[in-house]
FIPADO-722210 format. One record per residue: residue number from 1; x, y, z of N, C-alpha, C in turn. Coordinates in steps of 0.2 Angstrom, whole numbers. Atoms other than C-alpha are relative to their C-alpha. Layout:
BEGIN
(NUM, (X, Y, Z), (X, Y, Z), (X, Y, Z)) ...
END
This chain:
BEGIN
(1, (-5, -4, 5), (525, 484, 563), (1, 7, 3)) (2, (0, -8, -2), (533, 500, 568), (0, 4, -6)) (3, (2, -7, 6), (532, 517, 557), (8, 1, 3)) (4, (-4, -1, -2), (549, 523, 557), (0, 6, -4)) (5, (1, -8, 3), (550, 542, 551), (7, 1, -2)) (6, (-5, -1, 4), (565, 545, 538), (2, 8, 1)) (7, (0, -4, 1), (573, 562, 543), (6, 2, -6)) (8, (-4, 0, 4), (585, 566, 529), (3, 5, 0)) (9, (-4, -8, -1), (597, 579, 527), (9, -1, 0)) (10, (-7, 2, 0), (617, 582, 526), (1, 2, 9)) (11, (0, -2, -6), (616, 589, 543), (8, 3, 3)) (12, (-7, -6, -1), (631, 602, 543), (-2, 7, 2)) (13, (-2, 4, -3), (630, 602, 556), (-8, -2, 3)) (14, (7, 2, -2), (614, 592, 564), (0, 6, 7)) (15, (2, -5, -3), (607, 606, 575), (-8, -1, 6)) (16, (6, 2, -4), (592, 606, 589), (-4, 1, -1)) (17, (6, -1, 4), (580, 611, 576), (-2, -8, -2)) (18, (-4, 9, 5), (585, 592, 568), (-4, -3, 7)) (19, (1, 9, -2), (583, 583, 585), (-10, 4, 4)) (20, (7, 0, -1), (566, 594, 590), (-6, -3, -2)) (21, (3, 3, 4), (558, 589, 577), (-3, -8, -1)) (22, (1, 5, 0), (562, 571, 579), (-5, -1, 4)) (23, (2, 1, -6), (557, 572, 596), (-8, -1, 0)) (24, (6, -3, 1), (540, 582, 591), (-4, -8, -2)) (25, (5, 7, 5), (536, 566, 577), (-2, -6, 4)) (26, (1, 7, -3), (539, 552, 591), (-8, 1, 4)) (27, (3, 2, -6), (530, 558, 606), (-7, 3, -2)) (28, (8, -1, 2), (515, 567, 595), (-3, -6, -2)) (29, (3, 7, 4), (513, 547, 588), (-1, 3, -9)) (30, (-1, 1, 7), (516, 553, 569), (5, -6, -2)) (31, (-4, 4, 3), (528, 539, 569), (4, -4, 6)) (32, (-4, 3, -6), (537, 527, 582), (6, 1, 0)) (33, (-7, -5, 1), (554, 534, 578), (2, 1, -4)) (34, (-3, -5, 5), (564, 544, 570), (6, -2, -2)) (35, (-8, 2, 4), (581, 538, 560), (2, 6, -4)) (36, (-3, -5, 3), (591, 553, 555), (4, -2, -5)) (37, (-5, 3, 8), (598, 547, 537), (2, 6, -1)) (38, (-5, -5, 3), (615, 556, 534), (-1, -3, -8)) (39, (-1, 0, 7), (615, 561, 515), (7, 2, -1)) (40, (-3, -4, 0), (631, 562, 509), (0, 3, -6)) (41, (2, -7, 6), (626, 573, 494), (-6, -2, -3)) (42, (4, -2, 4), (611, 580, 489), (1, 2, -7)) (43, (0, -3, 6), (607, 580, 471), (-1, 6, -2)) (44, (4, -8, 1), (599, 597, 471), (4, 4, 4)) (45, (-3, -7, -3), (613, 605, 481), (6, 1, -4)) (46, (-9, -1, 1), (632, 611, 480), (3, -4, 4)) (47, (-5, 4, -8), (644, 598, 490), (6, 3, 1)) (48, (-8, -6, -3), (658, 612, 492), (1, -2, 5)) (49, (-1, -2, -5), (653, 616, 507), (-1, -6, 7)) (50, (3, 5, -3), (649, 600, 515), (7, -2, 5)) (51, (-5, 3, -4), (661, 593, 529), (2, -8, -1)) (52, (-1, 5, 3), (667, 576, 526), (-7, -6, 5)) (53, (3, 4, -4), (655, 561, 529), (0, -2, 6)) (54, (0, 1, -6), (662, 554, 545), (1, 6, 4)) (55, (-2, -6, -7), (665, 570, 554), (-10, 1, -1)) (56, (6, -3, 2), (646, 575, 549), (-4, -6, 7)) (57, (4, 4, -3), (641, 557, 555), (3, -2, 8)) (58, (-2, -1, -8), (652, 558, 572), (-4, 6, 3)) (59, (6, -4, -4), (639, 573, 576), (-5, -3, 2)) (60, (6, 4, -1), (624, 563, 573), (0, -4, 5)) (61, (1, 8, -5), (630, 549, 583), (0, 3, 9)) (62, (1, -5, -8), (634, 563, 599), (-6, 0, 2)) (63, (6, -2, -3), (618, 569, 597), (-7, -4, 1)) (64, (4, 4, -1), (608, 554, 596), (1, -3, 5)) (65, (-3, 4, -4), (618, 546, 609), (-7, 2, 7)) (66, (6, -3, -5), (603, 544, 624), (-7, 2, 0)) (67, (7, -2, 3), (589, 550, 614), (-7, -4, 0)) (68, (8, 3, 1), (572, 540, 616), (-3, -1, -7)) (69, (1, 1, 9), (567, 534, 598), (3, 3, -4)) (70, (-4, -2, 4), (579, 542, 590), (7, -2, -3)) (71, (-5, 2, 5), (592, 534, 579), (3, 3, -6)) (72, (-5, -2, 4), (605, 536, 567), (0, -5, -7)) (73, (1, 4, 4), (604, 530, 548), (6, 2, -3)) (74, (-6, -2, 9), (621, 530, 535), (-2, -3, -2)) (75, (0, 6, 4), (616, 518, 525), (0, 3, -10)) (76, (-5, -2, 7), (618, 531, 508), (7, 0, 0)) (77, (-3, 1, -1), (632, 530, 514), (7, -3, -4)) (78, (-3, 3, 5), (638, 516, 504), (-4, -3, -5)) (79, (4, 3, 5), (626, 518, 492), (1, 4, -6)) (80, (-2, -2, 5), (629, 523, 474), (-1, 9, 0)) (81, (1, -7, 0), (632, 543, 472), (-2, 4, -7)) (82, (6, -6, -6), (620, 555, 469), (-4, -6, 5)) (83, (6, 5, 0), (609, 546, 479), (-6, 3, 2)) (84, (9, -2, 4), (589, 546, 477), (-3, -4, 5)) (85, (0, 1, -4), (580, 545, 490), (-7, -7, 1)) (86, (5, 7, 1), (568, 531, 482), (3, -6, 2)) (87, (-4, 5, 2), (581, 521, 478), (2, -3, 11)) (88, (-2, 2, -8), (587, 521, 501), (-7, -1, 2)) (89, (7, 3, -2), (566, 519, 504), (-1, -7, -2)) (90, (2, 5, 5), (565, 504, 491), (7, -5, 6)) (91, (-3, 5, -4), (582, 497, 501), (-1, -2, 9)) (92, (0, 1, -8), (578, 501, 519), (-7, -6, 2)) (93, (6, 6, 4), (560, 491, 513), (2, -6, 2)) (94, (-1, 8, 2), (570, 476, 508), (2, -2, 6)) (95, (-4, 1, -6), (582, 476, 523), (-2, 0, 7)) (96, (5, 0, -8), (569, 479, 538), (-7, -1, -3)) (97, (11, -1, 3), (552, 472, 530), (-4, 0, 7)) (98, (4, 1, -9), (546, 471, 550), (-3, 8, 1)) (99, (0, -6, 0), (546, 490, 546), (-4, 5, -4)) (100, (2, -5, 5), (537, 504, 538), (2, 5, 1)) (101, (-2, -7, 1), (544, 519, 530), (-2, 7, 0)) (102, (0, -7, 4), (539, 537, 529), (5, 6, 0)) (103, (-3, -7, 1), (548, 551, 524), (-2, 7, 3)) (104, (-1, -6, -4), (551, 566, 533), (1, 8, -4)) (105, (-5, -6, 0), (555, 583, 525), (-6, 6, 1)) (106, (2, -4, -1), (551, 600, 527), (-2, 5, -6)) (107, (4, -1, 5), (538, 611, 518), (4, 6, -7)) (108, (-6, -4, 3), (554, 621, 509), (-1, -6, -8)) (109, (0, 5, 5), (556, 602, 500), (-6, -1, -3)) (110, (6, 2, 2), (538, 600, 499), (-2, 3, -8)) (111, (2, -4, 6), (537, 615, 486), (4, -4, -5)) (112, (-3, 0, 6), (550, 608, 475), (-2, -10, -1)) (113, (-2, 9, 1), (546, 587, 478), (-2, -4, -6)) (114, (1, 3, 8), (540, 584, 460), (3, -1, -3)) (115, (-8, 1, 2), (558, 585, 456), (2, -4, 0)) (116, (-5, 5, -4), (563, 573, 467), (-2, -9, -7)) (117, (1, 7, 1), (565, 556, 459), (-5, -6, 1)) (118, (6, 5, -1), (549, 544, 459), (-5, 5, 4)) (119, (4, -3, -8), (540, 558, 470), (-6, -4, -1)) (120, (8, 6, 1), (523, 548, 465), (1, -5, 3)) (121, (0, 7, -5), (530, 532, 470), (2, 1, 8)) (122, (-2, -1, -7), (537, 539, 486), (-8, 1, 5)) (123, (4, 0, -4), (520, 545, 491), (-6, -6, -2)) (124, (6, 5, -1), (510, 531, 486), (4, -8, 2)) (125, (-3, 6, -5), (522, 517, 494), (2, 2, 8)) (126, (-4, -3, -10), (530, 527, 511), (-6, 5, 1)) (127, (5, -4, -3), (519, 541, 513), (5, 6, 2)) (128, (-4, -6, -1), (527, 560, 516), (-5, 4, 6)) (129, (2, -2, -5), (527, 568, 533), (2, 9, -1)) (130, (-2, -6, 3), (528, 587, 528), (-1, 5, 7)) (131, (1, -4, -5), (532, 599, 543), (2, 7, -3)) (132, (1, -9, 5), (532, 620, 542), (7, 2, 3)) (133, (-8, -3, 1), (549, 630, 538), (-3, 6, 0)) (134, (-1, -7, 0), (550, 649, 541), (-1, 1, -7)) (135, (2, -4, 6), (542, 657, 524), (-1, -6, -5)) (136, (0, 6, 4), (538, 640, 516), (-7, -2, 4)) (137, (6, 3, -1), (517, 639, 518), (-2, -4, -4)) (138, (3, 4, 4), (508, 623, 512), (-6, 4, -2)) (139, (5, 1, 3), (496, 628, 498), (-5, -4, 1)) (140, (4, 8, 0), (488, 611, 498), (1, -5, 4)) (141, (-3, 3, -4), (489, 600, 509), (-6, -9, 2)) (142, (2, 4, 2), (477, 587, 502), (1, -6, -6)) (143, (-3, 10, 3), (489, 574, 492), (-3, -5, 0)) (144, (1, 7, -2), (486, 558, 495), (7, -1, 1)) (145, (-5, 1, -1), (500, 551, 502), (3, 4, 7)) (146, (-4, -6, -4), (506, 566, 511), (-3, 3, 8)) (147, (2, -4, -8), (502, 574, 529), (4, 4, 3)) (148, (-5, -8, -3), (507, 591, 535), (-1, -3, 10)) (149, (-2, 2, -8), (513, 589, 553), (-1, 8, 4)) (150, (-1, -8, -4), (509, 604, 566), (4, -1, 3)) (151, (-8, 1, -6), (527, 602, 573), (-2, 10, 2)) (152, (-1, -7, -3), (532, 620, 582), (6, 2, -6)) (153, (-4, -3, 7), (541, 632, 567), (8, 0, 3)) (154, (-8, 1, -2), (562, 630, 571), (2, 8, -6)) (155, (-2, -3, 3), (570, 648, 566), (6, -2, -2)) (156, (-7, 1, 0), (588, 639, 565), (-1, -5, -5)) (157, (0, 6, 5), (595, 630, 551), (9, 1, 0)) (158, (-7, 2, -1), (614, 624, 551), (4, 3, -5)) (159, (-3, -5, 2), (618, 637, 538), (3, 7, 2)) (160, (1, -6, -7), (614, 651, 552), (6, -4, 3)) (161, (-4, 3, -4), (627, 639, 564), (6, 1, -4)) (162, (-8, -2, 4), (642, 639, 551), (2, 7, -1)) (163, (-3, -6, 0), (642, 655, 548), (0, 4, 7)) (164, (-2, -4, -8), (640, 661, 566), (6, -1, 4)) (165, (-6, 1, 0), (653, 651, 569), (5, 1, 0)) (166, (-6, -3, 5), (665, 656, 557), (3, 9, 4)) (167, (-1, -7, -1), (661, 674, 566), (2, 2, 7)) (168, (-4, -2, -10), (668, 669, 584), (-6, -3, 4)) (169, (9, -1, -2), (648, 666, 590), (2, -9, 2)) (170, (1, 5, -6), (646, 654, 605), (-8, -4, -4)) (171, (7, 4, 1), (633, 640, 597), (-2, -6, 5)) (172, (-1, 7, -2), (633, 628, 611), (-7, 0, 3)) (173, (7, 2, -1), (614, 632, 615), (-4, -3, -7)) (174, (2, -1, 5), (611, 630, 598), (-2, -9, -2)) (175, (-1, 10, 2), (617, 612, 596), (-2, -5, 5)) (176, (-1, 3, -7), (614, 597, 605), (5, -2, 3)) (177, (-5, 2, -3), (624, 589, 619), (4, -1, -2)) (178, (-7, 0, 1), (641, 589, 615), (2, 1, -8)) (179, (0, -2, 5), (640, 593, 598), (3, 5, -1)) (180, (-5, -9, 2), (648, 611, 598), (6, -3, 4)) (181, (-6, 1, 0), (662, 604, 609), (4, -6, -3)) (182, (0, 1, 6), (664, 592, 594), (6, 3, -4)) (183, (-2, -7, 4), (665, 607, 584), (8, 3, -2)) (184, (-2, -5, -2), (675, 617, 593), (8, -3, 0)) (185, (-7, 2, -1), (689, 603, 598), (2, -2, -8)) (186, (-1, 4, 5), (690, 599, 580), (1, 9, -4)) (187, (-2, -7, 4), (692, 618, 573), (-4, -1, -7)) (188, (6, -2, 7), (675, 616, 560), (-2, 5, 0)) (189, (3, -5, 3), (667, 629, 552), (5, 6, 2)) (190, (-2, -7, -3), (679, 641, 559), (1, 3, -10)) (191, (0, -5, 5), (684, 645, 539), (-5, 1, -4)) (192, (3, 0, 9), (668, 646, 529), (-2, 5, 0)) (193, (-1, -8, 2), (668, 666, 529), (5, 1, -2)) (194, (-6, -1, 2), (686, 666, 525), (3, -2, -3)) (195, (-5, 4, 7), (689, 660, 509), (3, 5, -5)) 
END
């Protein structure tokens, strides 16, 4: 049975923080791979600013393209909106029983995961792999369920990328492979300081 690592996220846009991470989870053995689930809204954000689904997931699919254990998941995609990330645990479950789940997020989410929907079920059926975020230290890190991961800290986040964007700023080391000329042929993020 393989462990299959749930990264989550809208990924606007998926950035090289996103696939080192994945990376980090395979070849440390936290997990035999990684599946990048595109969310397309977060309950707990704003979808303003969000690029539309398939453009989001035509990133994903560049950057995974080639990748060593690293795969691509929509499958909120066509699944009831808001969506809850128990709710795509419990389906991914039914639909790949040869497989086991855990959850992936970063220790930003960590602090708020009592919010989340089922968070108890989540950690007492998948298990949650919690990695460290710039200014977001694990207090506790004796859950049951849960596992702090020593990934290496990533100071980039796809909020940085759009707006650097928007300000003219060459991101093509930022991103992975072809992702920025993506971007670039496609005139994203160019307005999200210009509104």
């Amino acid at each position: 049975m393989e462990t299959i690592g749930l990264l989550g996220g809208s990924f606007n846009p998926v950035h090289i923080g996103h696939m080192m991470l994945a990376s980090y989870l395979v070849q440390w053995s936290y997990v035999d791979k990684v599946w990048l689930l595109l969310s397309p809204r977060n309950p707990l954000k704003d979808p303003g600013e969000l690029l539309p689904d398939m453009k989001r997931l035509s990133m994903l699919s560049i950057a995974a393209k080639g990748a060593d254990d690293i795969d691509i998941c929509d499958i909120e995609l066509s699944m009831p909106r808001p969506s809850y990330t128990i709710n795509t645990l419990d389906l991914l479950a039914d639909r790949y029983p040869d497989n086991r789940f855990k959850l992936i997020i970063g220790s930003d989410n960590w602090r708020i995961f009592d919010q989340w929907k089922e968070a108890q079920r989540i950690l007492d059926d998948y298990g949650v792999l919690v990695y460290p975020r710039p200014g977001y230290p694990v207090m506790r890190d004796d859950t049951a369920g849960m596992e702090l991961v020593d990934a290496p800290m990533v100071h980039i986040s796809s909020t940085f990328i759009r707006n650097a964007i928007a300000k003219g700023k060459n991101m093509s080391y930022f991103l992975p492979n072809g992702v920025y000329k993506y971007i670039s042929e496609n005139h994203l993020y160019s307005s999200v300081l210009k509104k």
